[in-house]
Structures are given as structure tokens and as C-alpha cells.
KEKE-3310 file (N, C-alpha, C; in steps of 0.2 Angstrom, whole numbers, plus 5000, padded with zeros to 4 digits):
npx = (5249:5237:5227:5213:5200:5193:5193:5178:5172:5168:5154:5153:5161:5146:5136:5131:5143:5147:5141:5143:5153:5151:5157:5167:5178:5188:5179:5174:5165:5165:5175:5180:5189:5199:5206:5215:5221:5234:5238:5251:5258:5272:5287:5280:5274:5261:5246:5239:5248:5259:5270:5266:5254:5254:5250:5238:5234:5221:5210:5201:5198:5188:5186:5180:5187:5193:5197:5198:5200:5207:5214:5225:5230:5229:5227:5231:5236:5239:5255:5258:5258:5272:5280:5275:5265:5257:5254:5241:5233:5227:5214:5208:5194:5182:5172:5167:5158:5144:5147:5155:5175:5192:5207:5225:5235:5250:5266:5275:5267:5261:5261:5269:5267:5272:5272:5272:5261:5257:5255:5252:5244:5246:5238:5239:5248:5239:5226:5220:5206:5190:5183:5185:5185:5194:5200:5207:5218:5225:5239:5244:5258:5261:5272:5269:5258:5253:5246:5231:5224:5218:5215:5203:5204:5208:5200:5190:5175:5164:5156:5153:5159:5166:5175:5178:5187:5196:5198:5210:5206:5216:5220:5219:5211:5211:5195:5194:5183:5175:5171:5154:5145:5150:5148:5149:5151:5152:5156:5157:5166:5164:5171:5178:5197:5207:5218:5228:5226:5222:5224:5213:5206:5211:5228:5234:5236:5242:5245:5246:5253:5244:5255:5259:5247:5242:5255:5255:5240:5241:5250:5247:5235:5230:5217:5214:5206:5201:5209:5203:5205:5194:5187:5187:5176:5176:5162:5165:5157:5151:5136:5117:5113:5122:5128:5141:5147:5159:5174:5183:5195:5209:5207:5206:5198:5196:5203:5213:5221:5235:5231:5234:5239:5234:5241:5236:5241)
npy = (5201:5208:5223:5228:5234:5230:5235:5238:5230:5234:5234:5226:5230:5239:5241:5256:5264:5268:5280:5293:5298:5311:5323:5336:5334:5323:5308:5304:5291:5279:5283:5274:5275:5268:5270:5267:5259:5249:5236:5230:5218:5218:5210:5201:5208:5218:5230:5247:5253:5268:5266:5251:5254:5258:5269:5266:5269:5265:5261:5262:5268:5272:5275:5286:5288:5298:5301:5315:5321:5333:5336:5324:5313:5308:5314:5303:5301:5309:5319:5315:5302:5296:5285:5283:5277:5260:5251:5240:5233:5237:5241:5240:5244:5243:5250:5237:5239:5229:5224:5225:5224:5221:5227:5222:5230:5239:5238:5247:5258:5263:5280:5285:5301:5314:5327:5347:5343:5330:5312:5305:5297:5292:5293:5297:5288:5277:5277:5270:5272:5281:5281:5274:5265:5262:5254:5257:5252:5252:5255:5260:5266:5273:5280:5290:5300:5310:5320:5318:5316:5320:5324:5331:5328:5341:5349:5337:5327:5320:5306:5300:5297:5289:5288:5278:5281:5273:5275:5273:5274:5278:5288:5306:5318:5332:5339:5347:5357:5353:5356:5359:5349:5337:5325:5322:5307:5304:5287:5281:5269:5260:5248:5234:5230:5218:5219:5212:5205:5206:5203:5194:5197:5206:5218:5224:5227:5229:5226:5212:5200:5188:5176:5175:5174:5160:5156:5159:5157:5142:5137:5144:5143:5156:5169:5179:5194:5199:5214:5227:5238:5254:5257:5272:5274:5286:5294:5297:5307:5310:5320:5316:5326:5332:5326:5322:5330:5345:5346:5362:5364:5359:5351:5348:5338:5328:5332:5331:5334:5328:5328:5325:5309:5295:5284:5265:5258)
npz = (4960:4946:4947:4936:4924:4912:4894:4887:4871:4856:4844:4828:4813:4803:4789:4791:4798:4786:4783:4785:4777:4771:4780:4784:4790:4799:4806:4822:4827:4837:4854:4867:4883:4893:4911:4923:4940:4938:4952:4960:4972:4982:4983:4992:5003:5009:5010:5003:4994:4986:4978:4974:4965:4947:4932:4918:4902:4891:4876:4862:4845:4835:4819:4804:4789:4777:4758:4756:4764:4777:4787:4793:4804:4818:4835:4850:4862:4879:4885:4896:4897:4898:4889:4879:4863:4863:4852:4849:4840:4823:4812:4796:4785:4771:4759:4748:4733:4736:4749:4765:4766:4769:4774:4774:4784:4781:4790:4791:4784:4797:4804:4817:4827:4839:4850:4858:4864:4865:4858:4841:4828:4812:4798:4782:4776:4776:4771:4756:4752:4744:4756:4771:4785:4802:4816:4829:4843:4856:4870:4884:4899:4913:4927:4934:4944:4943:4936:4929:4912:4897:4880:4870:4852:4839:4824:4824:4824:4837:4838:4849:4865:4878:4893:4905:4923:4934:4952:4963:4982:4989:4982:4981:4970:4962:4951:4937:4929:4915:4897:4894:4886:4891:4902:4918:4930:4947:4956:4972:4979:4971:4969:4974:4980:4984:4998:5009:5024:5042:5059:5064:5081:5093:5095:5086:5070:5060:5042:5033:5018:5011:5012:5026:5035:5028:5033:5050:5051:5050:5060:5072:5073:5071:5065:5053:5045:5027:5022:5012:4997:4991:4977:4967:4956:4941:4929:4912:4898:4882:4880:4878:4868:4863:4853:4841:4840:4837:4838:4838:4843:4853:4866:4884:4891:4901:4916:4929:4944:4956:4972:4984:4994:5002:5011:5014:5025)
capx = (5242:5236:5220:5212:5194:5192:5190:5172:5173:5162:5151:5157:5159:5142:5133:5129:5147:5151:5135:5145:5157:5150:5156:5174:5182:5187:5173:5175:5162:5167:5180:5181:5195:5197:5211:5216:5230:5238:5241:5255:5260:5279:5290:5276:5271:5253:5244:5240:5254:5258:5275:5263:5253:5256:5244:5240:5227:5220:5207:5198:5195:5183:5186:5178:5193:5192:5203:5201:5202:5216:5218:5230:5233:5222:5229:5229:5238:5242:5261:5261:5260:5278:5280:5272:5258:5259:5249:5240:5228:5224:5210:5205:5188:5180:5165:5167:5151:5137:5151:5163:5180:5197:5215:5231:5240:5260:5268:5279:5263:5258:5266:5267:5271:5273:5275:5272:5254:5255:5257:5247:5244:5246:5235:5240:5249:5236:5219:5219:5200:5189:5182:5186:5185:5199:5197:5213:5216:5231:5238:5250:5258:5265:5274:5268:5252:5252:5241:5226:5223:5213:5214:5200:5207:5204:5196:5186:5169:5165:5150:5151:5164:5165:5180:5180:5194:5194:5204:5210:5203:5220:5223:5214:5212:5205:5194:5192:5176:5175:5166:5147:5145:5151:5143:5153:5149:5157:5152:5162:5165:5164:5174:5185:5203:5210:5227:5230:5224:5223:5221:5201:5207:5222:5229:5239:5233:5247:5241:5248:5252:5243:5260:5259:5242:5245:5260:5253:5235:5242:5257:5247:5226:5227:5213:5212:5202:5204:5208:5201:5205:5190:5189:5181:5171:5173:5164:5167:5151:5146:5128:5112:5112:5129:5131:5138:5151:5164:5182:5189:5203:5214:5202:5208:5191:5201:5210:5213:5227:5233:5232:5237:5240:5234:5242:5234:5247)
capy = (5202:5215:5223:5232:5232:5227:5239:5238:5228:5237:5229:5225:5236:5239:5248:5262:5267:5272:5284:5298:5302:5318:5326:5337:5332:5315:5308:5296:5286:5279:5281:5271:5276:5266:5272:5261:5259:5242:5235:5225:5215:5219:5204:5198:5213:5220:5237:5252:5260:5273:5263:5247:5254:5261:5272:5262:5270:5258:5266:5261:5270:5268:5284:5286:5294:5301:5305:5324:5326:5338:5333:5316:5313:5309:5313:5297:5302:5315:5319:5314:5296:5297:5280:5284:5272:5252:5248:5233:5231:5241:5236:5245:5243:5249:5247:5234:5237:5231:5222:5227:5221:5224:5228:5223:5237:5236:5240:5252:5265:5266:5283:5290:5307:5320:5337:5344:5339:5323:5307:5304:5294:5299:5287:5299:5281:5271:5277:5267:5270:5286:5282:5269:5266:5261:5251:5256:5248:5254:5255:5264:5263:5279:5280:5297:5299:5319:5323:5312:5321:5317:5330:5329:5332:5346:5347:5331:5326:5315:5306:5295:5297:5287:5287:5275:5281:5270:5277:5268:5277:5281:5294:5312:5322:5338:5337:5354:5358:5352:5356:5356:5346:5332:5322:5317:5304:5298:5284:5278:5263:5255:5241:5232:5227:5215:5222:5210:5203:5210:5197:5194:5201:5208:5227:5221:5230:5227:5221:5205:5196:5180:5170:5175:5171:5154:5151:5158:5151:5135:5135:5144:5144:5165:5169:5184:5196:5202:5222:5230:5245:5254:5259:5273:5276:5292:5292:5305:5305:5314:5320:5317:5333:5337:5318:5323:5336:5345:5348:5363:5365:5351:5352:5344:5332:5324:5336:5330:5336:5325:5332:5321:5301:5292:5276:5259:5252)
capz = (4958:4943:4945:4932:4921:4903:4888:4882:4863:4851:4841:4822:4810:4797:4784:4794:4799:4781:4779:4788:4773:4771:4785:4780:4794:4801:4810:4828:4828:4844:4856:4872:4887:4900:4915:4929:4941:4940:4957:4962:4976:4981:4986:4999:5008:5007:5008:4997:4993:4981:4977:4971:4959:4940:4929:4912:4899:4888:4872:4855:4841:4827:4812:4798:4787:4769:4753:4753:4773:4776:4793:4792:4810:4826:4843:4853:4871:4881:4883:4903:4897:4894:4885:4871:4862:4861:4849:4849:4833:4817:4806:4788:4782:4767:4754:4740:4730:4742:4755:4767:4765:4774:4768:4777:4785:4781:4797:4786:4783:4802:4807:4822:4826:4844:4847:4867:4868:4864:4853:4837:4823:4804:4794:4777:4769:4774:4766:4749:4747:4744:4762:4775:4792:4805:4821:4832:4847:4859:4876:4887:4906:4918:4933:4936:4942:4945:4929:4924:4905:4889:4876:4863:4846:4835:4817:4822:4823:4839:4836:4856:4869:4883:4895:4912:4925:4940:4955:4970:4989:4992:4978:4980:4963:4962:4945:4936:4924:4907:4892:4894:4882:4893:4908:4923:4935:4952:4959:4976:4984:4966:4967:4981:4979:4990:4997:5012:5029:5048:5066:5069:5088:5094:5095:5081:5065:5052:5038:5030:5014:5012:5016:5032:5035:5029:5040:5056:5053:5051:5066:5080:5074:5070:5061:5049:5042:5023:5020:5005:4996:4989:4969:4964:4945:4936:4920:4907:4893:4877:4884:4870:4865:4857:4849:4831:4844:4831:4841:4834:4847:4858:4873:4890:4894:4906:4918:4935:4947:4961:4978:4991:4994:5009:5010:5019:5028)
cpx = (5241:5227:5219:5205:5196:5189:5182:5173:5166:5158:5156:5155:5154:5142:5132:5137:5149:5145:5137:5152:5156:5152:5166:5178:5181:5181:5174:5169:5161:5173:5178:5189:5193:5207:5210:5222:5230:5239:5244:5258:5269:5282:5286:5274:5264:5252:5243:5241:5256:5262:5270:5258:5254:5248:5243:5234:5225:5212:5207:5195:5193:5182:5184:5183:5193:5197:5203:5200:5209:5218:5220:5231:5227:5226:5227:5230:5244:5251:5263:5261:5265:5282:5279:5267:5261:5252:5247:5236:5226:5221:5208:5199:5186:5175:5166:5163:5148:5140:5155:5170:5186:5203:5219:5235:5246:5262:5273:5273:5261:5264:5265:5272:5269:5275:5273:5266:5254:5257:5250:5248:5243:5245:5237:5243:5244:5229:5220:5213:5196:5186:5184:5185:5190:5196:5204:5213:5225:5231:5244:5250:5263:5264:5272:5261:5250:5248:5238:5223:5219:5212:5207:5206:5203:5201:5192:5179:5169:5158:5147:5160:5164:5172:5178:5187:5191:5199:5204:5209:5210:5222:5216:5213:5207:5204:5192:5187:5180:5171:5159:5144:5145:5148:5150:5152:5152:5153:5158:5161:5163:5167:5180:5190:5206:5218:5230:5224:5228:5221:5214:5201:5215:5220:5234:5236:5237:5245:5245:5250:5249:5250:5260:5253:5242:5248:5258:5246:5238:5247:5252:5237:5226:5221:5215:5206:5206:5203:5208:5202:5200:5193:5184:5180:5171:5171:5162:5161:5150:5139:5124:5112:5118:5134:5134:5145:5158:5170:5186:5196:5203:5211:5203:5199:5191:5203:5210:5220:5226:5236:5236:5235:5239:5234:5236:5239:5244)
cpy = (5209:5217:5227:5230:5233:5233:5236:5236:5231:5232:5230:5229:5235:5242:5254:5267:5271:5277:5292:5303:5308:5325:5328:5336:5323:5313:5303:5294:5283:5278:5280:5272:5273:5268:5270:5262:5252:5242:5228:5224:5216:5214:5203:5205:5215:5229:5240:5254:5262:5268:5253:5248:5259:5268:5267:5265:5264:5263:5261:5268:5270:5275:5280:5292:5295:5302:5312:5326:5330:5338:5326:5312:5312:5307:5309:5298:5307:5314:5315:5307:5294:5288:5278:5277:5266:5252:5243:5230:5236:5239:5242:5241:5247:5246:5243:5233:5238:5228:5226:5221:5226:5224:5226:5230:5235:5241:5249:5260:5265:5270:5287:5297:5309:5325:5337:5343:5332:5317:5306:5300:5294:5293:5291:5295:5275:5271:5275:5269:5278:5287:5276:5271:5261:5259:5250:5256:5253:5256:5258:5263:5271:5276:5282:5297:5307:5321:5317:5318:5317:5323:5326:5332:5339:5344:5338:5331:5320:5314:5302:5294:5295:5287:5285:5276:5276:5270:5275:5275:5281:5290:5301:5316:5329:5339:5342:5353:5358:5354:5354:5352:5338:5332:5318:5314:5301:5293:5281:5271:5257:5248:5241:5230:5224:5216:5216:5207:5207:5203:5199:5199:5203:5217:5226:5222:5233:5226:5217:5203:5189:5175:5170:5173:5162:5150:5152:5154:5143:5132:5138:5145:5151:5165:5176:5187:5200:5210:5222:5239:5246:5257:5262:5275:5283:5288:5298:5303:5311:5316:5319:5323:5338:5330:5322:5332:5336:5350:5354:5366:5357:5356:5348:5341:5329:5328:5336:5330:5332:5331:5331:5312:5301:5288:5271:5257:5247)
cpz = (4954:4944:4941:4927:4914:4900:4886:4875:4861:4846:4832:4819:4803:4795:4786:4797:4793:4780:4783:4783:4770:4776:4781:4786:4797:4807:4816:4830:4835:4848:4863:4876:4893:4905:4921:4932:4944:4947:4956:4968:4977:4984:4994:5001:5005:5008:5004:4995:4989:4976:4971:4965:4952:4939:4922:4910:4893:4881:4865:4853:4838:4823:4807:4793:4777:4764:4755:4762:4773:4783:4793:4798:4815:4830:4847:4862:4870:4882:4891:4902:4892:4889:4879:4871:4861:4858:4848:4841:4828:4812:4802:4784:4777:4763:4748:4738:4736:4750:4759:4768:4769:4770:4774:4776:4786:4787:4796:4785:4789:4802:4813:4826:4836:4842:4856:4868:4869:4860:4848:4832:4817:4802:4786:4773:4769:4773:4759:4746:4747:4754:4766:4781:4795:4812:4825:4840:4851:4869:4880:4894:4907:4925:4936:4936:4945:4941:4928:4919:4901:4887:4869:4857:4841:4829:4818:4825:4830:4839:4845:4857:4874:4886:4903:4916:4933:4946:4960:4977:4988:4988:4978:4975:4964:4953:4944:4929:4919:4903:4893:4891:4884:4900:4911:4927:4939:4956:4965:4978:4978:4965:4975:4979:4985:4994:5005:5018:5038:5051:5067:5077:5090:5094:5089:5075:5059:5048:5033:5024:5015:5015:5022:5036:5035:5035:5047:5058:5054:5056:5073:5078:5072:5064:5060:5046:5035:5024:5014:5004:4993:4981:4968:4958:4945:4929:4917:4898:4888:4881:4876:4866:4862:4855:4841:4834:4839:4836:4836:4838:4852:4862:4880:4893:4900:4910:4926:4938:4954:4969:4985:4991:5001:5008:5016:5021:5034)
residu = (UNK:UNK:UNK:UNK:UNK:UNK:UNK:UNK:UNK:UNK:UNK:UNK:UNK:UNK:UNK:UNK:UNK:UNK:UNK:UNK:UNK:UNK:UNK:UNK:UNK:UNK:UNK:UNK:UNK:UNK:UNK:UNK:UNK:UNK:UNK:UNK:UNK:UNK:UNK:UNK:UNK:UNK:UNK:UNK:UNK:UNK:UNK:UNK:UNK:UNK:UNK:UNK:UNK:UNK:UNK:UNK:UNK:UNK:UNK:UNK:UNK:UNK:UNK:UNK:UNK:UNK:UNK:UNK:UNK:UNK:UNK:UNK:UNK:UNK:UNK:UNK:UNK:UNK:UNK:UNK:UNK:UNK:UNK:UNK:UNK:UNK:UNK:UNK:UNK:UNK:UNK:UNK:UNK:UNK:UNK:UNK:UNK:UNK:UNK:UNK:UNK:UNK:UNK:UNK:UNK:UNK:UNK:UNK:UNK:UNK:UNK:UNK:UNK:UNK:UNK:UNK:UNK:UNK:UNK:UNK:UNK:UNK:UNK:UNK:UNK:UNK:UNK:UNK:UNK:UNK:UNK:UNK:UNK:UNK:UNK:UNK:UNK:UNK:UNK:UNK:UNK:UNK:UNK:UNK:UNK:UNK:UNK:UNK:UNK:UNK:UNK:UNK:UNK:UNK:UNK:UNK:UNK:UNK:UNK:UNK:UNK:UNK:UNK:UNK:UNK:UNK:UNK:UNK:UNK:UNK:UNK:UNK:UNK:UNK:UNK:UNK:UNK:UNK:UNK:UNK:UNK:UNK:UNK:UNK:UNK:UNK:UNK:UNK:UNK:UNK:UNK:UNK:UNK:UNK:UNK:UNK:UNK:UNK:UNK:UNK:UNK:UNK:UNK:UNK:UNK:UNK:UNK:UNK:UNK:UNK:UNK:UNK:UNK:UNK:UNK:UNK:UNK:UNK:UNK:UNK:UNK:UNK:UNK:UNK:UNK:UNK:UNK:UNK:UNK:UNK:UNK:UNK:UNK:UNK:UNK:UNK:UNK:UNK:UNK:UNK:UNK:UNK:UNK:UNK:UNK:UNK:UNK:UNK:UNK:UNK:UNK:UNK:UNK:UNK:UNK:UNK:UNK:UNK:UNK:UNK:UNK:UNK:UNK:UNK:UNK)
# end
């Protein structure tokens, strides 16, 4: 079993995304982050163990990017998601006359670059037009779940920031202050996940995979109760009052260190 919440799709791209081409730096529009930890079931057994689940980011951008920009490049993820980017989609948008119109991107002009911050993405072969805008889609996976990071980039313009993390009970982080600019909210007890079954009665408080359930309900009558692990919401936001927020250093937005793991077994 994988659990994990769906990226938010943005609406399609209009007239009103191209009316920011005056801005001397590239402009984001909007970027969407969603951070999760996959869980997996391990040959039958149950519980919430650190061993079962992954880290996986997952992220849309929407730029608005220009000929005479001098920055080429937008920082996509941090360096602890050692895997580097999977990209999944790249769309190129731009104004023909009173339309918009799209161009295929040859796989040849995606380029992506690192350095120790990070991995980035250098659009410098693929602007054809005086402006366009870009709708990149990407996704990544770690073992390592000792840093949850997000750097904003520098020289850019964020016009709306939204980042969803969603973090299993068992994981404690200690979350260090960010940019006033940004808005944090924790909400507990956000979501359940089903990691297994315990007996209705009994002094017997193992907890189960479903096949086991099965075979004893059905051989001796046992009844079970489901165990759930809880999930809980950070959300990480632009606030109204600094929309239009202009990065001029790599700023950690994100910067949670983990502290300690308390398994469910």
C-alpha cells in the first residue's frame, strides 16, 4: 500500500499570466510543493516503522521567463534529495497576436544543472520568444529523512507559494523560523493511515497485517480492531502582504531537522 496526497493542478494558463513581462527578473507565478512519506507494507507485516516509509517531493512551476533575463536557470530541489529531478512534464506557452500558442520542447534543450545547493533547471535553449511562460512538473524520492529543506531561489520574483508537507505521528522535527514573509500552519491529527490490526480483547497488542486477520477471523472467530497512524499538515504560504516577494538570496523556507522516531509496532 502507498499512501500519499495529490499535487494541486492549477488552472490553465491565460491572458493575464503574460502581463508580468516587465519585471527584470524571472517571475513564479505559482509554485505548488507537496512532501509526503510514501508508506509501504513490507512482505506482510504491519506497523509504522521508519524502515517502511520513503521521503518523496513532488512540485509545479508556472514562470514567466524573458529574452533579456540574465538569470537562465531556476532552482528546483534541494541537494538532500539525493536522486536528483524526474521530470515529468514541460509545457511552453507564448503570445501569438491575440492567442496563446505552445511550442514542443526537444528533450535535447532541457538542461539540468547542480552545484552543493541543489539541482536546477537552465531554460537558456528553450526561450524562442521575447516572453513565454513554462509549466514544469517534476518529482523526486529519499531515503534520508534527516533534513526536510526548500530553498527559494534567488533573482526571482515569487508572485504565490504554497508548500504542503504531510508528516507521519511517528516522525518528530524541530521546525526553525522562516522568512516573515511566510505563513506556517500545523494542523494535527490531519489524516489517518491504516498501518494494521490488533484483537478486540486479549492482552495481545501486536499489531497485524490483514492476512493474518483473515486467516485467524476465519479459523477461530478473532475479531480485530484497525490501528491507524495519524498524519500531520504543515502548510508553508506566501502571506497577502508580500505577493509579488522578490528573492534575492537562496533562502531555506523549508528547514526542518529530525529529532527523534517513535515507531508503532
Amino acid at each position: 500500500m502507498i499512501f500519499s496526497q495529490k499535487l494541486v493542478k492549477p488552472e490553465e494558463v491565460s491572458d493575464k499570466d503574460f502581463t508580468l513581462i516587465d519585471f527584470q527578473t524571472p517571475t513564479i507565478l505559482l509554485q505548488n510543493t507537496l512532501i509526503t512519506f510514501p508508506y509501504r507494507e513490507n512482505n506482510g507485516s504491519a506497523g509504522a516503522l521508519d524502515k517502511y516509509f520513503t521521503l518523496r517531493i513532488e512540485s509545479f512551476f508556472r514562470i514567466v521567463i524573458n529574452k533579456g533575463d540574465s538569470c537562465k536557470k531556476l532552482l528546483v530541489l534541494p541537494k538532500t534529495f539525493e536522486r536528483g529531478i524526474r521530470l515529468n512534464s514541460i509545457k511552453y506557452f507564448f503570445k501569438n497576436k491575440n492567442s496563446i500558442s505552445t511550442r514542443k520542447i526537444k528533450e535535447d534543450d532541457i538542461i539540468f544543472a547542480s552545484d552543493d545547493l541543489g539541482f536546477y533547471i537552465d531554460f537558456s535553449r528553450i526561450n524562442k520568444d521575447s516572453s513565454a511562460v513554462l509549466d514544469i512538473s517534476f518529482s523526486s524520492d529519499s531515503k534520508s529523512k534527516e533534513n526536510l529543506l526548500y530553498y527559494l531561489d534567488s533573482n526571482k520574483t515569487y508572485k504565490n507559494f504554497d508548500a504542503q508537507i504531510y508528516i507521519p505521528e511517528i516522525y518528530f522535527y524541530d521546525i526553525f523560523s522562516t522568512e516573515s514573509c511566510f505563513e506556517i500552519n500545523v494542523k494535527k491529527d490531519n489524516l489517518s493511515l491504516k498501518i494494521g490490526y490488533k484483537p478486540t480483547s486479549g492482552t495481545n497488542n501486536v499489531i497485524v497485517p490483514k492476512a493474518i486477520v483473515d486467516m485467524f477471523g476465519k479459523e477461530f472467530n478473532a475479531k480485530y480492531d484497525p490501528v491507524y497512524c495519524n498524519i500531520n499538515l504543515i502548510s508553508v504560504r506566501i502571506s497577502n502582504s508580500c505577493i509579488g516577494y522578490i528573492s534575492n538570496l537562496q533562502k531555506d523556507i523549508i528547514n526542518y531537522k529530525l529529532r527523534k522516531i517513535v515507531e508503532i509496532k
